[in-house]
N, C-alpha and C positions, 0 to 999 in steps of 0.2 A: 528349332526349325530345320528339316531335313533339306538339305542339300537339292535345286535339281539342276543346274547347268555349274559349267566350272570353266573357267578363263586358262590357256593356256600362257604365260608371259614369260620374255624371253629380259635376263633380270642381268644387267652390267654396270655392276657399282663402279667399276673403273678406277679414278685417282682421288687421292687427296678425302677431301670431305665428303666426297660420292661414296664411297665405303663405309663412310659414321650415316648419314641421312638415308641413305634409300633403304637400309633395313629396316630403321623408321616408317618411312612411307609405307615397307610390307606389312610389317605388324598394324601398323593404322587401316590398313588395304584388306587385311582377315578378319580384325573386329567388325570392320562395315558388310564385309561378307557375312558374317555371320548372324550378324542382325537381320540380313535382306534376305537369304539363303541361296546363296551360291557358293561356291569353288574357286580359290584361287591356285595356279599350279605353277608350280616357279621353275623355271631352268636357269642356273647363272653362269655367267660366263665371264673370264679371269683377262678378260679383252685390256688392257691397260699398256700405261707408260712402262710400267715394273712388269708387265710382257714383254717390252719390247726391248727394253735392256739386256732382256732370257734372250729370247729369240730373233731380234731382227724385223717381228711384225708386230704392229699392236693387235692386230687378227689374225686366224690362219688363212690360206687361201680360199675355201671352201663355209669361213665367215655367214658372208651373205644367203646360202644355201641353208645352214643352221639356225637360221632365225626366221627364216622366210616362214617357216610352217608352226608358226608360235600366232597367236590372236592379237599379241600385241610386245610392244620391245620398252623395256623399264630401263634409261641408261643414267645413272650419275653427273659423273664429270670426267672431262678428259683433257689432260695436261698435266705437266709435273717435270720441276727444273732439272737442264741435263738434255731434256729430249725437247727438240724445236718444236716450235706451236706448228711447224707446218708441218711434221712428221706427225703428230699426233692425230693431228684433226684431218690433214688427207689420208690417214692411215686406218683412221677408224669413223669417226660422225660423218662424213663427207662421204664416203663411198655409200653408208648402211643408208642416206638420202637421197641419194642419187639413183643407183641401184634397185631398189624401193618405190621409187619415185614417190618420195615425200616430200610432195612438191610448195605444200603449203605450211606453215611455219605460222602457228598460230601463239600468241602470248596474252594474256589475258591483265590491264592494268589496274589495279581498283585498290583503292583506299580503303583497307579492312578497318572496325571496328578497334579501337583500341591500340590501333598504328598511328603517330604524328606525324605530317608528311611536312618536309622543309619548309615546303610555301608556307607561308602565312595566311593564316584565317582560314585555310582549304578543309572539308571535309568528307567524308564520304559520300556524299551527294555530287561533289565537285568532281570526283575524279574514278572515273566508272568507262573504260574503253577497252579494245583490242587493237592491239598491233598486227596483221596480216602479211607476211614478209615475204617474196617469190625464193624458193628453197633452193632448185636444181640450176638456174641457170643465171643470168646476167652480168655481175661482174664479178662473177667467182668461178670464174670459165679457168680452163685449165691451157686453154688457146692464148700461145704467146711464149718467149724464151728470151734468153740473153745474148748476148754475142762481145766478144774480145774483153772475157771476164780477166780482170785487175790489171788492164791496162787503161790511159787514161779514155781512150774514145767506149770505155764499159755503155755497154747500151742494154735495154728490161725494156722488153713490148708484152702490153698485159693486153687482150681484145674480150670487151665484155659481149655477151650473145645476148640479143631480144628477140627471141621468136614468136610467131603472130598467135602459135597456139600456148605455146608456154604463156606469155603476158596475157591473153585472152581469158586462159583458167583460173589466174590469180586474182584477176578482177571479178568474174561471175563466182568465181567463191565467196570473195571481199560483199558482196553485195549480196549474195544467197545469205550469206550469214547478217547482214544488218537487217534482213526481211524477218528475222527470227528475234529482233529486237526491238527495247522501247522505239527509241528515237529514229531507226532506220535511216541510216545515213551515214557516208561513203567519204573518206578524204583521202584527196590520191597524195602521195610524196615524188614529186620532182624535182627536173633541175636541166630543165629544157631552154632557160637563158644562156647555159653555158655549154651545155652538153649537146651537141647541136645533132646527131643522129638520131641515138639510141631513146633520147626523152624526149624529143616530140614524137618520135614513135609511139611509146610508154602512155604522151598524154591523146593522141587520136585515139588508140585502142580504150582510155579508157571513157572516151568521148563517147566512143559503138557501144559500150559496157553499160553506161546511165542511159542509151536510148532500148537497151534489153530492158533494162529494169525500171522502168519511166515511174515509178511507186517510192523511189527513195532516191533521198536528199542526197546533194553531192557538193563539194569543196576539192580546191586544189591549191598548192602551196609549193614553194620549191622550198629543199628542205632547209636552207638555212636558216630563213624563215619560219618555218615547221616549227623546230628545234627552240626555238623563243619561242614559239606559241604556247609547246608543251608544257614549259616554266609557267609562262606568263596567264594562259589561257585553258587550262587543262579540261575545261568544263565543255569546251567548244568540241568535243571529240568524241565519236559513237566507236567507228571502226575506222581504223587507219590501214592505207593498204600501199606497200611500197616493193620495190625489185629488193634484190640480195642485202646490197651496201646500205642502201637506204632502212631499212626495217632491220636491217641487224643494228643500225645506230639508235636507230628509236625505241627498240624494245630491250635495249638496255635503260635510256635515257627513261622511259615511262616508269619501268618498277623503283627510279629512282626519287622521282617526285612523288612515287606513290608510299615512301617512306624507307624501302631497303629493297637491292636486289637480293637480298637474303629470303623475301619471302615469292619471287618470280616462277611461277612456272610456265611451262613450254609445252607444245605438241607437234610434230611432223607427218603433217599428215599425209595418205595415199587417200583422197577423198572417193577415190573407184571402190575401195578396197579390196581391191585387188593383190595390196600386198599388205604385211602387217602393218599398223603406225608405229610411231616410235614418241617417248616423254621423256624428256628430261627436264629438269631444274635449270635455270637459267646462271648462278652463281658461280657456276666454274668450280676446278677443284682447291680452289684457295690455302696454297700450300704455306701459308702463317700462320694458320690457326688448326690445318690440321693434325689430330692426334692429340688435341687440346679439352674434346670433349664441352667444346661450347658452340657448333656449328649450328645455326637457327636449320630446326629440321620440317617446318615451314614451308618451303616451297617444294620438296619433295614428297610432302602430302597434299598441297595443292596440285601439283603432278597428276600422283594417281587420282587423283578426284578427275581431273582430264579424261585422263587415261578410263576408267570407270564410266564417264557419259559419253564417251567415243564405244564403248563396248555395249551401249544399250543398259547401266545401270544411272540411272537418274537421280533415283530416289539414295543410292546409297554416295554418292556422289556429293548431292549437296549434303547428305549428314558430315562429309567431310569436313568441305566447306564451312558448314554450322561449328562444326565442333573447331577447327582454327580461330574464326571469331571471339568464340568463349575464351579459350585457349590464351588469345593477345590482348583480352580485358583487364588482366592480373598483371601488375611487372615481375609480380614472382614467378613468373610463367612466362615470361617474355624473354629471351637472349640479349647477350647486350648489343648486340648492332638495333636493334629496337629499343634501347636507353632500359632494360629489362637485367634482371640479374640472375633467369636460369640458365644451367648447361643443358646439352641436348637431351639429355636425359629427362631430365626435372621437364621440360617443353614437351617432349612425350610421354610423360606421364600424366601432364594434363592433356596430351589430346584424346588420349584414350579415354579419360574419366570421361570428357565430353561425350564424345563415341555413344557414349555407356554398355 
């Protein structure tokens, strides 16, 4: 099938296991091209911890300008011991979101075929949701400092930001998106007993948000609560939609009920598109098993399967998806954080056959 459009991507395997997986994802990303007929065009970029060790930045200054004109941004992982988690990630994920304004932080939870999830009795029918998590702003604000550091009166003011349009956009996404789904229905994550500003703000806004969308179902939880629910009740869940802190606890906690964050993917989206999105793998660069050749390469074909229905390919998208399933029915095809015995290798080699 000849070729007629072709994807620009701007491609940063980064640390650790982002270096073994996401060439994975590309090879898995060209076969499905190639069945569909399209162009994949890759630019990669050596953005990392072992940059920054070279140089001083995990970017260079002019970063964000080199990716900006790419269709879409393929990142890894980023971290790696030696370099603080807060140099890493204000150094690189954090600015390319902010910047971007990929303001929405999509994670997808679902019990695949052929995956055991801890709970008991749960099966893929039970545990089918999204985590929607507000990207740019709330309490991962950069407002705030220390004062009379290592003496005893040390003092850390952190101020999280709710702004009426930022919280505004995260909920009518949260909800635009469960209108494209079975069950269409909305559960907010709070914590407005204790947090007495920022989240009953959080919960009026999302009060205005279910009177836009009067068509779908709504729920609200403060998150401790939440957080047992996931365990307990994971069926009870369509779309989850929570600020910074809150949805980056959940959409770990989800792919873990869901049997492994090994197989999580992610997307940050610019839903204007106005700038490129950006995918990554949820796993981090998990420096124990890197260079080990057994990194479940799973979620970073989940990924681009994101990454591919964010671009207008549907149809090759869920071949992805389909061929993962197949892929995690075999244990000889499974990694062992999935109780399975292949290396990454052998795991892409059956996703490919799947592909066909």
């Amino acid at each position: 099938m000849t070729a007629s459009r072709t994807y620009s991507i701007a491609t940063i395997p980064g640390d650790g296991i982002g270096t073994e997986v996401i060439p994975v994802g590309q090879r898995a990303t060209e076969a499905v091209a190639a069945r569909f007929g399209f162009d994949v065009s890759w630019t990669e970029f050596d953005w990392s911890c072992q940059r920054y060790t070279e140089t001083g930045r995990m970017m260079p200054e002019d970063g964000i300008d080199r990716v900006r004109k790419h269709d879409a941004i393929y990142l890894g992982a980023v971290g790696w011991p030696g370099v603080p988690d807060h140099v890493s990630l204000w150094g690189l994920l954090i600015p390319l979101r902010r910047e971007l304004d990929q303001y929405a932080n999509v994670r997808p939870v679902r019990l695949l075929r052929g995956v055991t999830s801890p709970l008991a009795g749960r099966g893929p029918e039970d545990i089918d949701f999204i985590v929607v998590r507000e990207n740019v702003e709330g309490e991962y604000s950069e407002i705030g400092g220390r004062l009379y550091r290592g003496t005893d009166n040390e003092t850390a003011v952190q101020e999280a930001v709710f702004t009426r349009r930022g919280v505004d956009r995260i909920l009518d996404y949260a909800f635009e998106l469960a209108a494209k789904r079975k069950r269409r229905h909305v559960t907010s994550a709070t914590k407005s007993n204790g947090i007495v500003h920022t989240m009953p703000f959080w919960d009026e806004r999302f009060a205005e948000a279910a009177k836009r969308h009067p068509d779908i179902g709504t729920a609200q939880f403060h998150i401790d609560i939440l957080t047992a629910h996931f365990v307990q009740h994971p069926d009870w869940f369509d779309v989850v939609v929570g600020s910074n802190l809150f949805g980056d606890i959940l959409s770990d906690l989800g792919p873990a009920v869901a049997g492994s964050i090994g197989i999580a993917p992610a997307a940050n989206i610019d839903p204007t598109g106005r700038n490129p999105s950006m995918f990554e793998p949820v796993h981090g660069s998990a420096p124990d098993i890197a260079g080990k050749g057994i990194a479940n390469p799973v979620a970073a074909v989940w990924t681009a399967a994101m990454m591919l229905d964010h671009l207008g390919e549907p149809d090759a998208a869920q071949a992805l998806e389909s061929a993962i399933e197949v892929s995690l029915e075999n244990e000889a095809t499974r990694t062992g954080d999935l109780g399975g015995t292949a290396t990454t290798a052998e795991s892409e080699a059956a996703l490919l056959r799947a592909i066909g």
